[in-house]
C-alpha positions as CSV (number, residue, x, y, z in Angstrom):
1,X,-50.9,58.9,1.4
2,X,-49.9,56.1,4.3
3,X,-51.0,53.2,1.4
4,X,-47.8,55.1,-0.6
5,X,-45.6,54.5,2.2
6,X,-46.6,51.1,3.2
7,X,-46.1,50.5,-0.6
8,X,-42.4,52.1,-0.2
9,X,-41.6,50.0,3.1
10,X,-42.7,46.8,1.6
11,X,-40.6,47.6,-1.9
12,X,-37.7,48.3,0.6
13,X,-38.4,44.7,2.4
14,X,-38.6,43.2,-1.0
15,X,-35.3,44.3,-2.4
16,X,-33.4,43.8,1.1
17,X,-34.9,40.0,1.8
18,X,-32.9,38.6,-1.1
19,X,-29.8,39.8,0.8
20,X,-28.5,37.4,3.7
21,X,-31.1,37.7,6.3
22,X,-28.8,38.0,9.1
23,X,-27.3,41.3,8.5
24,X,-30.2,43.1,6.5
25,X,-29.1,47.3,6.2
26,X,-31.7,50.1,6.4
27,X,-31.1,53.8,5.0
28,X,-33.7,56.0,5.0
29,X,-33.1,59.5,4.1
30,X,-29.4,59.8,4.6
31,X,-28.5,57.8,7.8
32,X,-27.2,55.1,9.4
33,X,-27.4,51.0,8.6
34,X,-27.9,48.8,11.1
35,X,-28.6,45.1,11.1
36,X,-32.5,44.5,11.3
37,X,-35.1,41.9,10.2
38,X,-37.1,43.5,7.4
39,X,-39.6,40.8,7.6
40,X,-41.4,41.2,10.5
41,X,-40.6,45.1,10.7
42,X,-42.6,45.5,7.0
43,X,-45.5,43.2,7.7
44,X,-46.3,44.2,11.0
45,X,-46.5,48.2,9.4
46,X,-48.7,47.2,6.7
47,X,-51.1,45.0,9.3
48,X,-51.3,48.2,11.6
49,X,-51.5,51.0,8.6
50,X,-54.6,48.5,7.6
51,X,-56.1,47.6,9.5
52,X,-59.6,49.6,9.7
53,X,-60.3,49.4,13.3
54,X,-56.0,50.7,14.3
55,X,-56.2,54.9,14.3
56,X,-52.1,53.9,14.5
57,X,-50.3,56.6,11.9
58,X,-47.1,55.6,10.1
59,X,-44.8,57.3,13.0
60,X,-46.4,55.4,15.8
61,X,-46.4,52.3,13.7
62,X,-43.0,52.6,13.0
63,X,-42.3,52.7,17.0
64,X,-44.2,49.8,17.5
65,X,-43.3,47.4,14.9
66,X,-39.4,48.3,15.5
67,X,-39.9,47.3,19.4
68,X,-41.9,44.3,18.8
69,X,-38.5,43.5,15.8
70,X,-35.8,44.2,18.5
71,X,-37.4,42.2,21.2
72,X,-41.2,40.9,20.9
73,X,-40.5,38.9,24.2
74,X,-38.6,41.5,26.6
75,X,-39.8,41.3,30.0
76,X,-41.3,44.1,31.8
77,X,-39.7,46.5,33.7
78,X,-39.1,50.0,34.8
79,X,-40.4,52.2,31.7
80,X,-38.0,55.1,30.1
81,X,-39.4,58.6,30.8
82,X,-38.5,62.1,30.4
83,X,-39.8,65.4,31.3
84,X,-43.1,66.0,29.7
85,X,-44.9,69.7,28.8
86,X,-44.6,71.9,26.1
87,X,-42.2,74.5,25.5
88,X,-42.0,77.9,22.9
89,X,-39.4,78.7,20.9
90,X,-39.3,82.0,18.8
91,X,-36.8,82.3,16.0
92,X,-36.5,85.1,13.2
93,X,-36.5,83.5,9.6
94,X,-32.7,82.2,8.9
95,X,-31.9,81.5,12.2
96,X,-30.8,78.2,14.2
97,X,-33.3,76.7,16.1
98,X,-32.0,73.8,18.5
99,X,-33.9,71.7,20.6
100,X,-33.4,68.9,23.4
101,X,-34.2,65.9,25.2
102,X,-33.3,64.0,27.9
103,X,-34.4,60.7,28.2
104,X,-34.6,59.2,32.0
105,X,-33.8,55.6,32.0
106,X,-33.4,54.7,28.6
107,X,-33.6,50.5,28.1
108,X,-31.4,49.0,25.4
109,X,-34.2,47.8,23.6
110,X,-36.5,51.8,24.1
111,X,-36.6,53.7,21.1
112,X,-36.3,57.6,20.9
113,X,-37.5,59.6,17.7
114,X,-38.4,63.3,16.6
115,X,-41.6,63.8,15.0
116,X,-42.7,67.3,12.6
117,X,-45.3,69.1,12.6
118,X,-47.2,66.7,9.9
119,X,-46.9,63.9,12.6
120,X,-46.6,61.7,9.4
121,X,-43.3,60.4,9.1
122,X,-40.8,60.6,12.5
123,X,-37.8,63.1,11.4
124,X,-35.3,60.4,13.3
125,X,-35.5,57.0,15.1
126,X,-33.1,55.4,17.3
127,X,-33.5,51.9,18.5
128,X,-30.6,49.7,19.5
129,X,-27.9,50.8,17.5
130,X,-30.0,51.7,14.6
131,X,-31.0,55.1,13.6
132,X,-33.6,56.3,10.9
133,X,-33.6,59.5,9.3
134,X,-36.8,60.6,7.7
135,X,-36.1,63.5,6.2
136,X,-33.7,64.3,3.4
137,X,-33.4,68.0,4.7
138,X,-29.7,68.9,5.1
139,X,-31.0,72.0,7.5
140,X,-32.4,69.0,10.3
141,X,-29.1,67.4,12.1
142,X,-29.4,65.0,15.1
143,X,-27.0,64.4,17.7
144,X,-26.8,61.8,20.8
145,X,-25.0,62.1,24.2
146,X,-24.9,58.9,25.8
147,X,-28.5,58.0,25.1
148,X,-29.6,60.4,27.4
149,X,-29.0,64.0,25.9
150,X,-30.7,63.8,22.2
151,X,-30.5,67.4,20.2
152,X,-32.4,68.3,16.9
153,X,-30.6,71.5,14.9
154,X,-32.7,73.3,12.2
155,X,-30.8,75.4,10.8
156,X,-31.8,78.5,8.3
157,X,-35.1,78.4,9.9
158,X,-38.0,79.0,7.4
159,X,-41.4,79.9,7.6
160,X,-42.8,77.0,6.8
161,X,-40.9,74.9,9.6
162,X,-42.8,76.4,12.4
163,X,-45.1,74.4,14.1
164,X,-44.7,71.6,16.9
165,X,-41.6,69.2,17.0
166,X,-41.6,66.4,19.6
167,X,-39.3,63.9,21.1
168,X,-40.9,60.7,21.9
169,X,-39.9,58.1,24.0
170,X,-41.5,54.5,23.3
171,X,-40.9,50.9,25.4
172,X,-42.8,47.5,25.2
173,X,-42.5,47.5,28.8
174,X,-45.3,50.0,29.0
175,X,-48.7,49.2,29.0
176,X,-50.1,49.7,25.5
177,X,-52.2,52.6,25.6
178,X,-49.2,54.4,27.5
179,X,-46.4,53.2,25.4
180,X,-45.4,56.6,24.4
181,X,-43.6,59.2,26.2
182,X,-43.6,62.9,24.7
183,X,-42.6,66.3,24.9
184,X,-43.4,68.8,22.8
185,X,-41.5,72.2,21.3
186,X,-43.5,74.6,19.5
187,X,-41.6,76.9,17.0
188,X,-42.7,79.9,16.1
189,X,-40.9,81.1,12.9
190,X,-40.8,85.2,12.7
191,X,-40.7,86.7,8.8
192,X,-41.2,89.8,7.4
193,X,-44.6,91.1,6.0
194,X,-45.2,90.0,2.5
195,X,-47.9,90.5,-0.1
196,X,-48.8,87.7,-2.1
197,X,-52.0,89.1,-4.2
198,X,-55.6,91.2,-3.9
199,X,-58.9,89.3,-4.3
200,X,-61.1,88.6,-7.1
201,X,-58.2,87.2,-9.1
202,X,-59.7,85.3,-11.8
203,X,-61.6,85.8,-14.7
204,X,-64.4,88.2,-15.2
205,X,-62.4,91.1,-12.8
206,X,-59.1,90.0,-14.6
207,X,-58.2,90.0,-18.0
208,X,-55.3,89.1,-19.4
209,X,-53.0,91.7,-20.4
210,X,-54.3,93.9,-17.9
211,X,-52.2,93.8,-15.2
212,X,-53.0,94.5,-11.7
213,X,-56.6,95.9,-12.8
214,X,-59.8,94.8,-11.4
215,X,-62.6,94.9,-13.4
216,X,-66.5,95.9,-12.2
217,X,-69.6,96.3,-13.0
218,X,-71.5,99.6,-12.1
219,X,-73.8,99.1,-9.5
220,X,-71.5,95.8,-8.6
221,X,-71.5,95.3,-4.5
222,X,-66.9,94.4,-4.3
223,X,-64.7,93.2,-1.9
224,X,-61.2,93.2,-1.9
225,X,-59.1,91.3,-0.1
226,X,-55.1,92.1,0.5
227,X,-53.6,88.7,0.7
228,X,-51.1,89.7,3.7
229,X,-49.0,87.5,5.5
230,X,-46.2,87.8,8.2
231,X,-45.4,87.0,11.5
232,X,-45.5,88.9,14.1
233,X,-49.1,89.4,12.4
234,X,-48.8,92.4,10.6
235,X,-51.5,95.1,10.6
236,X,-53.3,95.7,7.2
237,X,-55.1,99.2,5.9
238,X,-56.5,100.4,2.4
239,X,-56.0,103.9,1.1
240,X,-56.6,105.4,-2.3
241,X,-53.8,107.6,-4.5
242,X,-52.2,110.4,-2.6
243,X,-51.3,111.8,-5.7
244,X,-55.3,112.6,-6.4
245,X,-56.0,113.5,-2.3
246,X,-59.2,111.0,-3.3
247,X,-60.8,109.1,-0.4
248,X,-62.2,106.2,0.0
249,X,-65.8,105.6,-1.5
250,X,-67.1,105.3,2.1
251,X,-65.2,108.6,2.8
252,X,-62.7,107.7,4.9
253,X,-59.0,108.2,4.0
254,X,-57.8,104.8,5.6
255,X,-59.7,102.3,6.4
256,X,-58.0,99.7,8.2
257,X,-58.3,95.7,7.7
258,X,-57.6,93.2,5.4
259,X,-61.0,93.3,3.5
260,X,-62.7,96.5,1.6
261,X,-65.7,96.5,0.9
262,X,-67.1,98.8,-1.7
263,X,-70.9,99.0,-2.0
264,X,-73.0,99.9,-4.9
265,X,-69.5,100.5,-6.9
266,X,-70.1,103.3,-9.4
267,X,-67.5,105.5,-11.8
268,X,-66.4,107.9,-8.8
269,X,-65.0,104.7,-7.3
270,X,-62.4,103.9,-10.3
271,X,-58.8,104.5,-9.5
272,X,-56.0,103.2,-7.9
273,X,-56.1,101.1,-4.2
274,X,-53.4,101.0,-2.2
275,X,-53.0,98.0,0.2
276,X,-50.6,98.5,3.0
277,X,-49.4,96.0,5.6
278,X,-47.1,96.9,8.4
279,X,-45.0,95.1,10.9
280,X,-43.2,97.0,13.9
281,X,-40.2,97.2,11.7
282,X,-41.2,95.9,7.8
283,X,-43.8,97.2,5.6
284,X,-45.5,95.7,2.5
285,X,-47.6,97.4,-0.5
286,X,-49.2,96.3,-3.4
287,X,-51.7,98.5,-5.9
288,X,-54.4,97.4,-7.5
289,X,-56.4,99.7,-10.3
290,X,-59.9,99.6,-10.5
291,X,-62.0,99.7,-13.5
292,X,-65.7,100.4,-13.9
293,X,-67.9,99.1,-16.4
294,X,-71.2,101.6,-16.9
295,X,-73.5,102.3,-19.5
296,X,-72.7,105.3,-22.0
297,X,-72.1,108.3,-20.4
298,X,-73.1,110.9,-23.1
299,X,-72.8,114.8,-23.3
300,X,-73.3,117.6,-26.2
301,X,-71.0,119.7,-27.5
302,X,-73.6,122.2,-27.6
303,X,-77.0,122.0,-26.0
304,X,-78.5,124.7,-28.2
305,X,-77.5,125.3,-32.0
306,X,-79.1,128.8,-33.7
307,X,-77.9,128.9,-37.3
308,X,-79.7,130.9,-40.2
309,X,-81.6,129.1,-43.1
310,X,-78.7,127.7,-45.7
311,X,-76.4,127.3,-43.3
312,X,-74.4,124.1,-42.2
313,X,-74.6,122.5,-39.1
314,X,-72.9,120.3,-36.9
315,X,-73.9,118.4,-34.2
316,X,-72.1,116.5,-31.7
317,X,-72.4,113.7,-29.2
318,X,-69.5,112.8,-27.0
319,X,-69.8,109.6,-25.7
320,X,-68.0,107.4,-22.8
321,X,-68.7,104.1,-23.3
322,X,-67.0,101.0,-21.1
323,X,-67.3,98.4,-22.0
324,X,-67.2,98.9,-25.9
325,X,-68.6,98.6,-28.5
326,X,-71.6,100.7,-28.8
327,X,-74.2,102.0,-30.9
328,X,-75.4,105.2,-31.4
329,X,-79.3,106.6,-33.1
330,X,-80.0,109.3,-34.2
331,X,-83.6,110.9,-35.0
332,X,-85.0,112.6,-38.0
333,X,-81.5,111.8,-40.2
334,X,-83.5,110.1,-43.1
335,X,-82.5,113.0,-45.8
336,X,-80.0,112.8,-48.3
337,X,-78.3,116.3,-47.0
338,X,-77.8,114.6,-43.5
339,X,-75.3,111.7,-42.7
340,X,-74.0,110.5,-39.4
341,X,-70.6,109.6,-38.4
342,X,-69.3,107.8,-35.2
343,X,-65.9,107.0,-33.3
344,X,-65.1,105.8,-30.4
345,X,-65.4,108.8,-28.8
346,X,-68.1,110.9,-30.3
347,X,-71.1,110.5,-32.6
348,X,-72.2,113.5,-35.0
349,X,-75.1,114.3,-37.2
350,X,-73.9,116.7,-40.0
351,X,-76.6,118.5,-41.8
352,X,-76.7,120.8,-45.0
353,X,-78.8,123.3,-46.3
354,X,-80.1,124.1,-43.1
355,X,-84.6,124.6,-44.0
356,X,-85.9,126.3,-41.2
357,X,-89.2,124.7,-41.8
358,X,-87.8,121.0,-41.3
359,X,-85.1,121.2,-39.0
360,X,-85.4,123.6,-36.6
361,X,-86.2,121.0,-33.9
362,X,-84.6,119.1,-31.1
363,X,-82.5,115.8,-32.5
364,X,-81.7,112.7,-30.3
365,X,-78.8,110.2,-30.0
366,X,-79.6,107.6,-28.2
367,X,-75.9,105.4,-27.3
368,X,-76.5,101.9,-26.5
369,X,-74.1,99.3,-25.0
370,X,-74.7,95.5,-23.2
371,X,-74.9,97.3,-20.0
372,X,-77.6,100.0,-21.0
373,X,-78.6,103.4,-22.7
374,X,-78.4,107.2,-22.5
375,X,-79.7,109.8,-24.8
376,X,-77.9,112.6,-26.4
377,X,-80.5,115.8,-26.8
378,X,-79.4,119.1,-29.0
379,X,-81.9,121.3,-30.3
380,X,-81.5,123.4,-33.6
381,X,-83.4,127.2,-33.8
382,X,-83.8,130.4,-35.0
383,X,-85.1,132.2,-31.6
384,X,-83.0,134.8,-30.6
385,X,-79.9,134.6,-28.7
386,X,-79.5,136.1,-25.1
387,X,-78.5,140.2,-25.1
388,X,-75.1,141.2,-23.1
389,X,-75.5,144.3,-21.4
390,X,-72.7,146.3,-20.8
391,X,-74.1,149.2,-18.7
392,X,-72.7,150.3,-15.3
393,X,-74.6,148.4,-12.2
394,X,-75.5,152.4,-10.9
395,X,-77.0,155.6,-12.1
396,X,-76.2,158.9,-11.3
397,X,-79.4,160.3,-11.3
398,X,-82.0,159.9,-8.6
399,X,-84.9,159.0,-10.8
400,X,-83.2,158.0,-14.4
401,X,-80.8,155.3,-15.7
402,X,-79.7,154.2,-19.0
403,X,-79.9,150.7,-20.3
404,X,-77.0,150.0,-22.6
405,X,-76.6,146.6,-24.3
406,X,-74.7,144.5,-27.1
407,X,-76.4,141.9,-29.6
408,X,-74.4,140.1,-31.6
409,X,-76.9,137.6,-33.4
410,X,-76.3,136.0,-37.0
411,X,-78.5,138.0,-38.3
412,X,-79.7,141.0,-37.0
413,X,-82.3,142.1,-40.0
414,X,-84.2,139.0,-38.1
415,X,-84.8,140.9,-34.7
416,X,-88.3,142.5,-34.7
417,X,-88.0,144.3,-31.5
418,X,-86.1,143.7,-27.7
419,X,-88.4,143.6,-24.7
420,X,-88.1,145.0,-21.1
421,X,-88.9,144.1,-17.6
422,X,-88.2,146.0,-14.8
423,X,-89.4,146.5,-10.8
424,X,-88.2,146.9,-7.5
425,X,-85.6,144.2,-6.6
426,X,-88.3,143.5,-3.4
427,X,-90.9,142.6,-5.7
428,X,-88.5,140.0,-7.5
429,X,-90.4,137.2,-8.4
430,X,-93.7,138.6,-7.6
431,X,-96.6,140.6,-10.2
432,X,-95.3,144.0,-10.5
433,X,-93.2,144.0,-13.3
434,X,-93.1,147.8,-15.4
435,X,-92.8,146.0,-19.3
436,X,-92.5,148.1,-22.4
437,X,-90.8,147.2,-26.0
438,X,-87.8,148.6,-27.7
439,X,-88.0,148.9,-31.3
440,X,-84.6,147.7,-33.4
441,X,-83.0,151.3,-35.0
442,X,-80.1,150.0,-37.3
443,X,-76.9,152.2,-36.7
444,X,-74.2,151.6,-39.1
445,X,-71.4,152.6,-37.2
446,X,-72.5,150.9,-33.8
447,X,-74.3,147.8,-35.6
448,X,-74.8,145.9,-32.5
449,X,-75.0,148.7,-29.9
450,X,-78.4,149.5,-28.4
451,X,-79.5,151.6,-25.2
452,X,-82.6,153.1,-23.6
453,X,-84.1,154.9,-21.0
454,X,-86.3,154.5,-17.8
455,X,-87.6,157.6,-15.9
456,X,-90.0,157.7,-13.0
457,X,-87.4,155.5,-10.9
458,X,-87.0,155.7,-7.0
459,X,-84.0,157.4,-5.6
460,X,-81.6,155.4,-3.9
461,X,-83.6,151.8,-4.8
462,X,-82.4,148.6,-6.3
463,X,-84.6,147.4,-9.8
464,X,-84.3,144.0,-11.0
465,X,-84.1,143.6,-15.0
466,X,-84.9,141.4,-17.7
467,X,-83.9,141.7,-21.7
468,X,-84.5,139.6,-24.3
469,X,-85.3,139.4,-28.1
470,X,-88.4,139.0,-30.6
471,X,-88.0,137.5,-33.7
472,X,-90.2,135.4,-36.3
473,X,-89.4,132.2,-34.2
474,X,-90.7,133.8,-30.7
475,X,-88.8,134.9,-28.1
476,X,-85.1,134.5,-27.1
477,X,-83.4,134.1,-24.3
478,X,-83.3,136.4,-20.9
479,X,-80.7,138.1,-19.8
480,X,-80.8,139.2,-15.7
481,X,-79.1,142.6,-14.5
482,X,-79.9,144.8,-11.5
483,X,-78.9,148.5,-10.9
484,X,-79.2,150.9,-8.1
485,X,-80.2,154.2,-8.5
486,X,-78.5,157.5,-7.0
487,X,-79.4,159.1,-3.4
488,X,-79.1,162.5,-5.1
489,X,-78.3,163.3,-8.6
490,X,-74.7,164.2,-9.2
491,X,-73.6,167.7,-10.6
492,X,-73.4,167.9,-14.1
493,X,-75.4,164.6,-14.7
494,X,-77.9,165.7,-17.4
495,X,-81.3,163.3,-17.6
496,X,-82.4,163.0,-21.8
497,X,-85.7,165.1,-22.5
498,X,-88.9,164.2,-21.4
499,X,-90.1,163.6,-25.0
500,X,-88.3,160.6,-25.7
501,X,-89.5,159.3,-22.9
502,X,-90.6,155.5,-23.0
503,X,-93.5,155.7,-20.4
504,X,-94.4,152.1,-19.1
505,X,-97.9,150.9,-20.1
506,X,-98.7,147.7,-18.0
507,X,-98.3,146.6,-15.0
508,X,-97.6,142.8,-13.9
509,X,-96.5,142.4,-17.7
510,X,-100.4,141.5,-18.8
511,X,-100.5,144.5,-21.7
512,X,-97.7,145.5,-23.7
513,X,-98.1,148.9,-26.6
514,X,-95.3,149.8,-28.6
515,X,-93.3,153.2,-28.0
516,X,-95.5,154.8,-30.4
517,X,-98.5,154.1,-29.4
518,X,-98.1,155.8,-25.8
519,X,-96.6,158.7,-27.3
520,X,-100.2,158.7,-29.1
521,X,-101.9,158.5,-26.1
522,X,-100.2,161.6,-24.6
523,X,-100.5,163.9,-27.5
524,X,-104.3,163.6,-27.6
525,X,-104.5,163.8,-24.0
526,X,-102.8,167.5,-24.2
527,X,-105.3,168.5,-27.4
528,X,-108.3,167.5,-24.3
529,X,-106.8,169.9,-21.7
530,X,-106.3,172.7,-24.4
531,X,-110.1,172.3,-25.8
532,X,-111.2,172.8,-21.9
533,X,-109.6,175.8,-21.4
């Protein structure tokens, strides 16, 4: 960067020597022109700039080389001073910022300058009658009273003028390594809070055409970072959508600072982030929306199928899959009579002709993507469905309740016989269970309407009961009820006939005898007491 300059100061020299030498013109920026000698201004800059052993930059070169032009031979005397320090100057964004110097026995021959924050190039020079303007800025103006009183204006301050200005004063009748008189203003440019972007911004957590959305991996350890800026310094937080009263995956509601960090990222976590930065009297948001990429995420339709023997059958497998595409397997389709069909969304196995033999089984789908697998599992039979029963939770009678339930199966002519289990609700869980079976009667008018019977019940206890089916395929599912029997038995509450009475046969469910045969057992148990007699 100095070799460019050097380059432009010795271009400027060229051009200017073929002009008469005694009244050579200088115009930097947008300034004054005075007489000078170009010659021995430009080669004394470029020996200084370099020369490897001079640490000289341009705006102390330019200092020197324009005393040792004006007068290489002056005399020493009293040097040119001015009040040193530092001082701080705070201006909003817009404003004017003014700033002055006054020199203490300023020579003809001293020079006076203003240097920027870069410290590169001096903003102005003065030296004998000849001023230099480095900048092309129409916001920097410079003013002289006297030689004594020198005032630099910015004005419509800007953020990016803050920083430290300086007036320098510089003499060759100072020693060298004192030659230079400064003081220093430091400018401190207030602006309001902005938001310039959120980290990761490039390419694989943004694609194009996605706008504002981050994308992760699951599992992914993220940070985010809320590119804030503002001065006073404002203060930055992170908050999910209101909207969704979600928190934050580390379960906070705000978390405040400029980076969050998300560990172990996962699904839950998707959404959008809020970053919010506040000054005292400005705020600033941006969102960002966050996108996880996971393996399938797979679910059934229906876990458990039963369909009768020629039927049709449909099985489904939704499926969540990002990124896409994806694949999806499924076992035992090899059959003419079943094909497979997949979407975006869902995979399903259709199947006709339903042969019991074959395929009642369970079927998997197994969905695949780059990122990993999950299986899909649905399971086809002919066991029975669970019974609803429909019977009040209470009896009326101290020692009797009826049973009353509802089976609405495909096929009812399938159902060999329902099964019973009943105890004490304090021996839930424990051997004790009173089992017996209930044999199917068909009733044409109540098709799917069953009941029964237990005697020999506690007054005033709680039993604990469990139904289900038998069919050709085993056993079907259980359905759980409880009931409390009566303290005493209300009036008019008339108990069925002891002859109909299902007595239970085992206890702890390890022998089970159909109704008949315990009505069996009793009649020839009466033919023994009437033979004794």
């Amino acid at each position: 960067m100095n070799m460019k300059v050097v380059l432009v100061l010795l271009l400027f020299h060229y051009s200017y020597s073929q002009q008469v030498r005694a009244n050579v013109m200088l115009v930097i920026g947008t300034t004054a022109i005075v007489p000078w000698n170009p010659d021995d201004t430009s080669n004394c800059i470029y020996n200084r700039i370099t020369n490897s052993n001079n640490k000289s930059s341009v705006s102390d070169s330019l200092f020197d080389c324009f005393d040792q032009s004006q007068n290489p031979t002056e005399a020493p005397g009293d040097s040119p001073g001015l009040p040193g320090g530092q001082s701080f100057v705070v201006r909003n964004e817009g404003e004017e910022a003014i700033f002055t110097c006054t020199t203490i026995g300023f020579g003809t021959n001293d020079t006076f300058g203003w240097t920027s924050p870069t410290g590169f190039l001096p903003l102005y020079m003065w030296r004998n009658n000849l001023a230099i303007i480095g900048t092309t800025s129409k916001r920097f103006s410079f003013t002289s009273t006297n030689k004594t009183v020198w005032t630099m204006t910015i004005s419509d301050v800007r953020k990016h003028d803050a920083g430290v200005y300086s007036c320098t004063v510089g003499s060759n009748r100072v020693h060298e390594d004192s030659g230079f008189l400064k003081r220093s203003y430091n400018l401190s440019v207030q602006y309001k809070v902005g938001i310039t972007g959120i980290l990761p911004n490039s390419y694989p957590h943004v694609i194009i055409g996605y706008e504002r959305t981050l994308f992760f991996n699951e599992t992914d350890d993220v940070e985010l970072a809320c590119l804030a800026d503002g001065v006073p310094i404002p203060t930055t937080s992170w908050r999910r959508d209101n909207s969704n009263s979600q928190s934050l995956p580390s379960g906070e509601e705000v978390f405040i600072g400029r980076n969050l960090t998300i560990t172990n990222i996962s699904i839950h976590d998707e959404g959008l982030y809020i970053c919010e930065s506040k000054q005292p009297i400005n705020k600033a948001k941006m969102n960002t929306t966050i996108v996880v990429q996971h393996k399938p995420l797979v679910r059934e339709s229906e876990k458990l199928i039963r369909e009768k023997k020629g039927s049709s059958v449909v099985l489904e497998c939704q499926i969540d899959s990002d990124p896409l595409p994806f694949e999806a397997e499924w076992t035992y389709v090899k059959e003419d009579r079943k094909t497979v069909q997949t979407t975006k969304t869902n995979s399903r196995l259709y199947i006709n002709n339903l042969d019991p033999g074959r395929d009642y089984r369970n079927y998997t789908c197994r969905v695949t993507n780059i990122l990993g697998s999950n299986l899909c599992v649905i399971e086809i039979t002919g066991r029975p469905a669970k019974p609803k029963i429909v019977s009040l939770p209470y009896s009326k009678k101290m020692r009797v309740y009826t049973l009353a339930w509802k089976y609405e199966e495909y096929d009812i002519s399938q159902i060999k016989h329902f099964w019973i289990n009943y105890t004490q609700e304090k021996l839930k869980g424990r051997p004790g269970f009173l089992d017996y079976k209930v044999p199917v009667v068909y009733n044409p008018e109540k098709p799917m309407e069953y009941n029964t019977t237990i005697y020999d019940l506690r007054a005033n206890a709680t039993y604990y009961v469990e139904l289900f089916a038998y069919n050709r395929y085993g056993q079907g599912d259980i359905e759980t009820f409880e009931f409390t029997t009566a303290a005493v038995d209300e009036p008019n509450s008339v108990s069925e006939p002891p002859p109909t009475k299902p007595l239970p046969r085992s206890y702890g469910g390890s022998g089970r005898l159909l109704q008949a045969s315990m009505y069996t057992s009793l009649a020839c148990f009466s033919i023994y007491l009437l033979l004794l007699k």
